[in-house]
Biopython code that builds the backbone (N, CA, C, O; Angstrom):
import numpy as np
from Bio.PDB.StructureBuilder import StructureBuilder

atoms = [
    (1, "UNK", "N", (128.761, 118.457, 59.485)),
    (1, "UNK", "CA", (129.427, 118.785, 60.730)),
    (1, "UNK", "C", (128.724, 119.990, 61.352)),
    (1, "UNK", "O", (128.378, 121.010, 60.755)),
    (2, "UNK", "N", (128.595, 119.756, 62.428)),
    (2, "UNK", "CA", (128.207, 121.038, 63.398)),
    (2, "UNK", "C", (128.689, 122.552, 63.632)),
    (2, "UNK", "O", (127.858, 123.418, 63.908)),
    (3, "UNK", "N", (129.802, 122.792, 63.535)),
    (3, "UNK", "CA", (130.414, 123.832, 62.982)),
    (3, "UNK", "C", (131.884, 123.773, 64.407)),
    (3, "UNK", "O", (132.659, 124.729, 64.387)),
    (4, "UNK", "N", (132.047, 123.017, 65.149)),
    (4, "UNK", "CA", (132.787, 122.794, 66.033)),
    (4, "UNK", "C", (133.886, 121.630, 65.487)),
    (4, "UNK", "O", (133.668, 120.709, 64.700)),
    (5, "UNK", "N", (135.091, 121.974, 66.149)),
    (5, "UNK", "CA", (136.160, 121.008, 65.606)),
    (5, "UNK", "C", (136.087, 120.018, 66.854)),
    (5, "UNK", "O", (135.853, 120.193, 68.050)),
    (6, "UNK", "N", (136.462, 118.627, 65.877)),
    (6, "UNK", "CA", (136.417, 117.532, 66.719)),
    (6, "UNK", "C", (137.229, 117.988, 68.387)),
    (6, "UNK", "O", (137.918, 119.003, 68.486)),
    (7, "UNK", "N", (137.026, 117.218, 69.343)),
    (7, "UNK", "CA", (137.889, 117.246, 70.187)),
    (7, "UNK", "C", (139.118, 116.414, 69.955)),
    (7, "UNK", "O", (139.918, 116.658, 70.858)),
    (8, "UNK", "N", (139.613, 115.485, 69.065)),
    (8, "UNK", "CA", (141.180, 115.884, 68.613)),
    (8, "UNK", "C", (141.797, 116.841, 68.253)),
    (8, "UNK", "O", (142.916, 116.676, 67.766)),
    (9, "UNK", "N", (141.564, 117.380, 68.310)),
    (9, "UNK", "CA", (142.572, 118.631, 67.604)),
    (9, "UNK", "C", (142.075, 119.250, 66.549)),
    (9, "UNK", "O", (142.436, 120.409, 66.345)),
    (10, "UNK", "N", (140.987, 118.507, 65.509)),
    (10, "UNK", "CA", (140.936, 118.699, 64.703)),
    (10, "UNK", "C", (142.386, 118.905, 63.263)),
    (10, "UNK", "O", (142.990, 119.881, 62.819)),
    (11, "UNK", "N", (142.409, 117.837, 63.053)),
    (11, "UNK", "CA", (143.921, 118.134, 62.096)),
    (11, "UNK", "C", (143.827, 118.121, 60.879)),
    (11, "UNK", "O", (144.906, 118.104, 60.287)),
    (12, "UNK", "N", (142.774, 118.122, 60.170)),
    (12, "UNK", "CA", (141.970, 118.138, 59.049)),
    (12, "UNK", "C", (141.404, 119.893, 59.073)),
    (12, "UNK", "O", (140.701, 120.132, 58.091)),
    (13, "UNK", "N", (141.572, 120.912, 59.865)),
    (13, "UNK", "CA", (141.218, 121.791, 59.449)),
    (13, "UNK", "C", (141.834, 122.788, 60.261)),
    (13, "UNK", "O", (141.987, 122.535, 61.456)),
    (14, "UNK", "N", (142.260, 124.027, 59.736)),
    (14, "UNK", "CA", (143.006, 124.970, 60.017)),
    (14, "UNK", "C", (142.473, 125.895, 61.427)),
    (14, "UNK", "O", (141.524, 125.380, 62.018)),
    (15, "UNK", "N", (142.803, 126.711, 61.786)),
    (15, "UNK", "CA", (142.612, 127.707, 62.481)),
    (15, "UNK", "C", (142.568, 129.341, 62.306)),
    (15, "UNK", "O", (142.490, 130.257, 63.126)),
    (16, "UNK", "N", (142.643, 129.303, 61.044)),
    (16, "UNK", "CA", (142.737, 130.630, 60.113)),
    (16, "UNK", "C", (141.041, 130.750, 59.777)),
    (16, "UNK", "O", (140.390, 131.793, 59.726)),
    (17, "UNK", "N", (140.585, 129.457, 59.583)),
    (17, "UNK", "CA", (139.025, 129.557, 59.514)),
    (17, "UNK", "C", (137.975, 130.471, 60.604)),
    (17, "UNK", "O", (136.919, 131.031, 60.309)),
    (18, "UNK", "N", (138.567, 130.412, 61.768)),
    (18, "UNK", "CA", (137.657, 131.332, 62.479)),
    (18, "UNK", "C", (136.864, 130.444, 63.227)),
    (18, "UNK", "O", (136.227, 130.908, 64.172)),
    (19, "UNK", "N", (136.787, 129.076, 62.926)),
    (19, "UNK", "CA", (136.466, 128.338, 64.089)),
    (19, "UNK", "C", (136.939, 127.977, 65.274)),
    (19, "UNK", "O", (137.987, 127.332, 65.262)),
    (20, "UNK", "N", (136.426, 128.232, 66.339)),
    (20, "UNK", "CA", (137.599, 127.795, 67.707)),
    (20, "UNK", "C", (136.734, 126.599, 68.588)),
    (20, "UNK", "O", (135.525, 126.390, 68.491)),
    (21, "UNK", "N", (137.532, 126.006, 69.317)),
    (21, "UNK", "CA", (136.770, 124.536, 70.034)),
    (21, "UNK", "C", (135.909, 125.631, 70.511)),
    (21, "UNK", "O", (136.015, 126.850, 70.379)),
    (22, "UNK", "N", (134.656, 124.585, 71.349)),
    (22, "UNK", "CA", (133.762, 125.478, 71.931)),
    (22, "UNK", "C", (134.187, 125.854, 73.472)),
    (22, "UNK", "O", (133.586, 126.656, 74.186)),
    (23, "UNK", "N", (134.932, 125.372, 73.700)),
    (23, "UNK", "CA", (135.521, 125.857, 75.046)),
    (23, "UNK", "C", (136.439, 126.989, 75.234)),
    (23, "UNK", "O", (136.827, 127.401, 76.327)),
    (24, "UNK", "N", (136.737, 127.434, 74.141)),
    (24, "UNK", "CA", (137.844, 128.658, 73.946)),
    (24, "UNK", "C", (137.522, 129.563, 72.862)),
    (24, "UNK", "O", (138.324, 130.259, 72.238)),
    (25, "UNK", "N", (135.920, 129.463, 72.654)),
    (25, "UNK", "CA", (135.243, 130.331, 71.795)),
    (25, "UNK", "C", (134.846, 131.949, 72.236)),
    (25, "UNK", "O", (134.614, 132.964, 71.580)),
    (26, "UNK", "N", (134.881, 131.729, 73.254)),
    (26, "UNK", "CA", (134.408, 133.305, 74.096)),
    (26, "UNK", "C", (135.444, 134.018, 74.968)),
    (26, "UNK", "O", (136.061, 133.388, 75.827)),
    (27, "UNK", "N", (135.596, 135.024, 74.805)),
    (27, "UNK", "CA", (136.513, 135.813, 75.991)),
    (27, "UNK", "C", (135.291, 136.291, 77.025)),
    (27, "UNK", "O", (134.169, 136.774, 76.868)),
    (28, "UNK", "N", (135.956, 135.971, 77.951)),
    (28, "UNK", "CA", (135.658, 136.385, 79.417)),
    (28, "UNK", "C", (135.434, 137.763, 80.314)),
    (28, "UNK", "O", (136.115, 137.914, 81.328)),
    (29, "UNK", "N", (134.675, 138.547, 80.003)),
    (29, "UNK", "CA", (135.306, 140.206, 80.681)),
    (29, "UNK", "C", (136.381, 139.465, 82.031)),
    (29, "UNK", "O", (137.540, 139.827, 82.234)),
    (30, "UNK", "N", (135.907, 138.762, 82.547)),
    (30, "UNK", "CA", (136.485, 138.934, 83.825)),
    (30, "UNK", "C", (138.008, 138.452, 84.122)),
    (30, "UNK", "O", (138.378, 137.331, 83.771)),
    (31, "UNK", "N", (138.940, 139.436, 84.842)),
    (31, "UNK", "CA", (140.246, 138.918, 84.792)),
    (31, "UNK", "C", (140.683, 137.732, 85.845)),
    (31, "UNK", "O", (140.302, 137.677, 87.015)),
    (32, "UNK", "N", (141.296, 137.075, 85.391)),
    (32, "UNK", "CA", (141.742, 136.280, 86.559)),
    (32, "UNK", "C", (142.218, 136.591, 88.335)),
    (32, "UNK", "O", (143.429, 136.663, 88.542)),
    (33, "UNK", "N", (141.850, 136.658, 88.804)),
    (33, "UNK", "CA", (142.473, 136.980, 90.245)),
    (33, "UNK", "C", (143.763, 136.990, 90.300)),
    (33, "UNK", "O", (144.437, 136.101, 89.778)),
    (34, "UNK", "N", (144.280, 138.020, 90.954)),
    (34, "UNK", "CA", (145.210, 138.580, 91.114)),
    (34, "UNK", "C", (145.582, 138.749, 92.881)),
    (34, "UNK", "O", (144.752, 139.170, 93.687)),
    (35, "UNK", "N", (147.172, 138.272, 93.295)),
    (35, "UNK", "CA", (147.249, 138.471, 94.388)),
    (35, "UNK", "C", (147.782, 139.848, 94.853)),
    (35, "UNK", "O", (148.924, 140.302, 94.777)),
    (36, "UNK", "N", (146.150, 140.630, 95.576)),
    (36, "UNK", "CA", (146.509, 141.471, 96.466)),
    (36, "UNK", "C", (147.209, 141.484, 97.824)),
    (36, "UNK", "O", (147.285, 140.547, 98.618)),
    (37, "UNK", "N", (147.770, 142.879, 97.962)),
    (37, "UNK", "CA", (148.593, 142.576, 99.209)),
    (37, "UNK", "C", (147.837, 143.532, 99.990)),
    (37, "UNK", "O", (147.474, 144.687, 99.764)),
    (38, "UNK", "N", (147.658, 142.530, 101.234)),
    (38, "UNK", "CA", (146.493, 143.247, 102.371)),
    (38, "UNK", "C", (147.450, 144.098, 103.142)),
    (38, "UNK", "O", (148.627, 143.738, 103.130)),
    (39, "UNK", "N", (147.081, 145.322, 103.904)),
    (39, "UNK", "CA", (147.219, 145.676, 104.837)),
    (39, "UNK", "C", (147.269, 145.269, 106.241)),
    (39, "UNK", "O", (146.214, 144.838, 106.704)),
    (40, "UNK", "N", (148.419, 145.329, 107.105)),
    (40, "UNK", "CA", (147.862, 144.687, 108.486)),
    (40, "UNK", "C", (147.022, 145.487, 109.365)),
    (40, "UNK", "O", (146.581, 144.946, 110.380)),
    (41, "UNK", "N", (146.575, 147.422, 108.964)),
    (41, "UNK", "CA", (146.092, 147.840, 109.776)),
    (41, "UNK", "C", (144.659, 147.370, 109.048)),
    (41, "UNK", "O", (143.769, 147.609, 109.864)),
    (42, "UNK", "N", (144.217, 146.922, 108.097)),
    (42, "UNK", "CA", (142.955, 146.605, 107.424)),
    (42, "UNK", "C", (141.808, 145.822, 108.030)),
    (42, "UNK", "O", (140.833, 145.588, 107.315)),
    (43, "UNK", "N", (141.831, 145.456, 109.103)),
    (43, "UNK", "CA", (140.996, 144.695, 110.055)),
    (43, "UNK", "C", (139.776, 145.446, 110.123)),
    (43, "UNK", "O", (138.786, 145.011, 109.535)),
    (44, "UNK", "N", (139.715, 146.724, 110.892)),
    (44, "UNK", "CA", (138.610, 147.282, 111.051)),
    (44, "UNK", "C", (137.883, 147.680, 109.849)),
    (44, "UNK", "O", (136.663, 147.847, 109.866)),
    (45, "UNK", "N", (138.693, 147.856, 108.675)),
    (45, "UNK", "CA", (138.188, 148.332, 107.321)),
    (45, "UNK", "C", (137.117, 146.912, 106.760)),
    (45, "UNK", "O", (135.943, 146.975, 106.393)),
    (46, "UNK", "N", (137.672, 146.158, 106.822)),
    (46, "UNK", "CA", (137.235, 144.995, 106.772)),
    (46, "UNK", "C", (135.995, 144.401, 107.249)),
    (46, "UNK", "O", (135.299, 143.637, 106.582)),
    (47, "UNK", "N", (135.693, 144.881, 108.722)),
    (47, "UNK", "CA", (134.818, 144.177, 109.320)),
    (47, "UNK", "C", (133.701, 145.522, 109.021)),
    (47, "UNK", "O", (132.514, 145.204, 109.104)),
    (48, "UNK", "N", (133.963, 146.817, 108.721)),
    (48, "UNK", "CA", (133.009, 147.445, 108.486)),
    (48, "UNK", "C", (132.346, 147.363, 107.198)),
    (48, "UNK", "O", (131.148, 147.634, 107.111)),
    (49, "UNK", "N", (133.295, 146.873, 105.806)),
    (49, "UNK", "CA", (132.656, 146.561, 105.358)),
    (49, "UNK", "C", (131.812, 145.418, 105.039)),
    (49, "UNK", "O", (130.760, 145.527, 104.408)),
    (50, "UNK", "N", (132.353, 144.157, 105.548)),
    (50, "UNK", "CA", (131.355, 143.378, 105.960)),
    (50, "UNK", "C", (129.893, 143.389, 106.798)),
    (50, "UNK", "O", (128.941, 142.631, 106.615)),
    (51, "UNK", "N", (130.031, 144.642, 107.913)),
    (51, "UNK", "CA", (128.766, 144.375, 108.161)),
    (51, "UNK", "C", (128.316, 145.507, 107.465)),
    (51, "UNK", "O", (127.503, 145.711, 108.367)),
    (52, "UNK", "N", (128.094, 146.451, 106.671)),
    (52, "UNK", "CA", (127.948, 147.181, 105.504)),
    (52, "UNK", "C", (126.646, 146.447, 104.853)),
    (52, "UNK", "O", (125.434, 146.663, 104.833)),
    (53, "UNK", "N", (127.783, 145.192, 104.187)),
    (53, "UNK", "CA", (126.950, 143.824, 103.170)),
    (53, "UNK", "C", (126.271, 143.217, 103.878)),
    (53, "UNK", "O", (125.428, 142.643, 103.188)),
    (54, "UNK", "N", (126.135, 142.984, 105.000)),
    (54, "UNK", "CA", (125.006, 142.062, 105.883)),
    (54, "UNK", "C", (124.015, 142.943, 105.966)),
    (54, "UNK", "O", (122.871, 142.530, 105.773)),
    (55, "UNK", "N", (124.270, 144.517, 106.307)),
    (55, "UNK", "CA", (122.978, 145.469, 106.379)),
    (55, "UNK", "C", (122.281, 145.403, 105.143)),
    (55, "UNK", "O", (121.081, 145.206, 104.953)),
    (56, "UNK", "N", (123.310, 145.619, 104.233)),
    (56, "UNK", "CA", (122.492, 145.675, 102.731)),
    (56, "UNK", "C", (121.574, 144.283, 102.470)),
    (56, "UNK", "O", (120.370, 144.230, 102.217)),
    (57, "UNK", "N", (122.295, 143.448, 102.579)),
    (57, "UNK", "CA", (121.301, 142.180, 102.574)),
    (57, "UNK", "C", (120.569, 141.573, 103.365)),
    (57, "UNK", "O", (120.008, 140.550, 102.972)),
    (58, "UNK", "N", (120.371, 142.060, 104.746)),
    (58, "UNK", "CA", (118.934, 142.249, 105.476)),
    (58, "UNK", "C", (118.390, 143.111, 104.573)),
    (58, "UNK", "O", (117.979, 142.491, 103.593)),
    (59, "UNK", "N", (118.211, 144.336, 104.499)),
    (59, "UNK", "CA", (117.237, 145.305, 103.548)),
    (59, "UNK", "C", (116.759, 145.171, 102.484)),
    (59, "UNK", "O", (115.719, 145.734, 102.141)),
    (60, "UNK", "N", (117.549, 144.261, 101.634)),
    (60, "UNK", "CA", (117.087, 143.793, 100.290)),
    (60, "UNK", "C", (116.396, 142.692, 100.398)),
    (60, "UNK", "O", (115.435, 142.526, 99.647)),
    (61, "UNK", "N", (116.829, 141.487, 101.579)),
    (61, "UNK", "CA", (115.584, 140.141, 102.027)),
    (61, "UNK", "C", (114.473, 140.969, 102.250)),
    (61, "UNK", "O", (113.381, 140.637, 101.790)),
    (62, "UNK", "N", (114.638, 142.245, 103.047)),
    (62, "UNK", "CA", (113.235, 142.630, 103.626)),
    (62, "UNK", "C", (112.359, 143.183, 102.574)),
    (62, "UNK", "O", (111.191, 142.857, 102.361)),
    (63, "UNK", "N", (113.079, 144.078, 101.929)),
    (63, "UNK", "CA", (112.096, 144.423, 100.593)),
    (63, "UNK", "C", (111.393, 143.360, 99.839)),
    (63, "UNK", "O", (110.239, 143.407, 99.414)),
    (64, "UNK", "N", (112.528, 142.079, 99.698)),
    (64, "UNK", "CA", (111.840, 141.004, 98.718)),
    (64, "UNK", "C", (110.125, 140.275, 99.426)),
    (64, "UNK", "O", (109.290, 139.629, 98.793)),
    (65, "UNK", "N", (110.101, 140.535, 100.345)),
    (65, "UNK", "CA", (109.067, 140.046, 101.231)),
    (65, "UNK", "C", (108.195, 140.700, 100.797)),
    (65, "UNK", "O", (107.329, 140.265, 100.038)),
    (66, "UNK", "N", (108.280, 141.867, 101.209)),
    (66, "UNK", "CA", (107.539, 143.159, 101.068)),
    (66, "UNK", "C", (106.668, 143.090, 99.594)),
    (66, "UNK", "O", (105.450, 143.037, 99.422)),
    (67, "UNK", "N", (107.738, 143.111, 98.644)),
    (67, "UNK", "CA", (107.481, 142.861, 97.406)),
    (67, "UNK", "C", (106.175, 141.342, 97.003)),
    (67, "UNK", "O", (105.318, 141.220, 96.128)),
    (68, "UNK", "N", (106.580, 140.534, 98.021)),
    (68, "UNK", "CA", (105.779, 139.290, 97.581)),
    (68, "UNK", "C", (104.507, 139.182, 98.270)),
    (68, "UNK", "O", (103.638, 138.414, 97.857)),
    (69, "UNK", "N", (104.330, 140.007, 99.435)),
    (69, "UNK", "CA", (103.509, 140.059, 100.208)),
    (69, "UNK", "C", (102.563, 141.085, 98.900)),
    (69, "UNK", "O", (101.732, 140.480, 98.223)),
    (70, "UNK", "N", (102.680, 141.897, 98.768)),
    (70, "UNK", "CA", (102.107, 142.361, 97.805)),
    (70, "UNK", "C", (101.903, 141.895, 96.741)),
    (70, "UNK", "O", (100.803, 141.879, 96.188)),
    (71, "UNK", "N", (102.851, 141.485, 96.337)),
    (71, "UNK", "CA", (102.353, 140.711, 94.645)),
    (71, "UNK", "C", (100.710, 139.586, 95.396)),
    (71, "UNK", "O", (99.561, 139.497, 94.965)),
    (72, "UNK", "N", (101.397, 138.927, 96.632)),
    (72, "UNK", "CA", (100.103, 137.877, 96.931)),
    (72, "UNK", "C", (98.853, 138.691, 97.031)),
    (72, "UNK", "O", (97.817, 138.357, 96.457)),
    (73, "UNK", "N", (98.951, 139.622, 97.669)),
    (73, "UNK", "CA", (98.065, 140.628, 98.089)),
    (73, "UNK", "C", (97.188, 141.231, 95.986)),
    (73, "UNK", "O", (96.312, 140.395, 95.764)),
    (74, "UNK", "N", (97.207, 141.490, 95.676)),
    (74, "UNK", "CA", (97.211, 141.674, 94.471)),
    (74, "UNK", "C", (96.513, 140.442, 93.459)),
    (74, "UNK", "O", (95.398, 140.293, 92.959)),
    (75, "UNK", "N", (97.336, 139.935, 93.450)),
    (75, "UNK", "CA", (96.767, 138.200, 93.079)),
    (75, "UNK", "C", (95.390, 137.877, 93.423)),
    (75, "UNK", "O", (94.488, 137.673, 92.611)),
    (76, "UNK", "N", (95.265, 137.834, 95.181)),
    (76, "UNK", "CA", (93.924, 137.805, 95.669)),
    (76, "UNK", "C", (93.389, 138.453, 95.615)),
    (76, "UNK", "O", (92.420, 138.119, 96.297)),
    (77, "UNK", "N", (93.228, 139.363, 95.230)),
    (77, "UNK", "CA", (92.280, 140.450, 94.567)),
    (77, "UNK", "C", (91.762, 140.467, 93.572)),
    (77, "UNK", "O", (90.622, 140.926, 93.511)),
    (78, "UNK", "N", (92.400, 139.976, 92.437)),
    (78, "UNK", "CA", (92.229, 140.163, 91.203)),
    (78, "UNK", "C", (91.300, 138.260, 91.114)),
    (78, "UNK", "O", (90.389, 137.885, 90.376)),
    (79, "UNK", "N", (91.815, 137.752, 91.845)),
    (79, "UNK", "CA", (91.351, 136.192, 92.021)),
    (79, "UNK", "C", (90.048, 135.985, 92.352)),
    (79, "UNK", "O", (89.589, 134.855, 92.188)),
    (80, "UNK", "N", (89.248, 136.999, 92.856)),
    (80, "UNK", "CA", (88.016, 136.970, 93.956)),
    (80, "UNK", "C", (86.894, 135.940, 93.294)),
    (80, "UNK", "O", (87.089, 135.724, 92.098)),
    (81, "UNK", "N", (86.194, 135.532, 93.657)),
    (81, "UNK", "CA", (85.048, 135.461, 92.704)),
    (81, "UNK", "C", (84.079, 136.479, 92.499)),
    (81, "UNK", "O", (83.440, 136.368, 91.453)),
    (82, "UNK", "N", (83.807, 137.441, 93.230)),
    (82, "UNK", "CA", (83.244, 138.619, 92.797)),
    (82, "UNK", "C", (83.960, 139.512, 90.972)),
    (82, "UNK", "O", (83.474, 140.150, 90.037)),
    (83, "UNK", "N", (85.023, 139.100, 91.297)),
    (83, "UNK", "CA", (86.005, 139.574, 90.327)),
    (83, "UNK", "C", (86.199, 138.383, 89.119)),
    (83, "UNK", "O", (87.239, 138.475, 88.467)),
    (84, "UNK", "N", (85.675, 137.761, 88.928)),
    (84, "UNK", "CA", (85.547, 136.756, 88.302)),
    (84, "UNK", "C", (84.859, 137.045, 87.005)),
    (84, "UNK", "O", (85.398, 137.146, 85.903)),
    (85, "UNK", "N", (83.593, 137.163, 87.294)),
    (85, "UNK", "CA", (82.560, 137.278, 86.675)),
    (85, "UNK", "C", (83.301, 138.156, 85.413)),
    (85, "UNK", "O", (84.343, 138.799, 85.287)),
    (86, "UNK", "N", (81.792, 137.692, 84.304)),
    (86, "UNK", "CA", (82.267, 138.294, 83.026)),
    (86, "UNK", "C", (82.499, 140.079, 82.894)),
    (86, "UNK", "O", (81.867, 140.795, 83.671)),
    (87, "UNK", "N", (82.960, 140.385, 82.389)),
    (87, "UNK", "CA", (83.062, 141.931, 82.162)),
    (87, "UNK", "C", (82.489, 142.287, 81.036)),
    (87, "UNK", "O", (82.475, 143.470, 80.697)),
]
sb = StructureBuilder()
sb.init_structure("model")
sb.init_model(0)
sb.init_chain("A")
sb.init_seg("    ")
for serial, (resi, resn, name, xyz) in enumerate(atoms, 1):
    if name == "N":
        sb.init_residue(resn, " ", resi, " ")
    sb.init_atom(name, np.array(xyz, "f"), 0.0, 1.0, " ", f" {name:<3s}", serial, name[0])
structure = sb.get_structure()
C-alpha cells in the first residue's frame, strides 16, 4: 500500500496511526474568509487604494521589461561570434 487510506473510509485501519486521506493531510495557513462589514463612507478609501495597485502594477510591468530588455541585451553579447571563439 502506498501509505494513503483507501477512499472508503478506510475501515480496516485506525486513525490513531497518523495517517490522514490525502486531502486532509495539510493545514492551510490561510483562514477562511470572513464577513467584513464595510463602511459606507469607504468609497474614496477604496478607489485610492485601488489606483495605488494599478500604479504599483504599471511599475512593476515596467521594470519587468526593463529587466528583459537587458537580460536580451546581455545574451547578445555574450552570443557574438566574435565572442565565440575559443578562450
Amino acid at each position: 500500500m502506498n501509505g494513503f487510506l483507501p477512499c472508503g473510509g478506510g475501515a480496516g485501519r485506525s486513525r490513531a496511526d497518523g495517517v490522514r486521506e490525502p486531502m486532509h493531510r495539510y493545514t492551510y495557513p490561510i483562514a477562511p474568509a470572513r464577513c467584513v462589514r464595510v463602511q459606507e463612507g469607504g468609497d474614496g478609501v477604496q478607489t485610492r487604494i485601488l489606483e495605488t495597485l494599478l500604479e504599483q502594477n504599471q511599475l512593476l510591468s515596467d521594470l519587468l521589461g526593463a529587466v528583459n530588455s537587458l537580460t536580451a541585451a546581455v545574451l547578445a553579447l555574450q552570443y557574438r561570434p566574435e565572442n565565440l571563439t575559443e578562450r
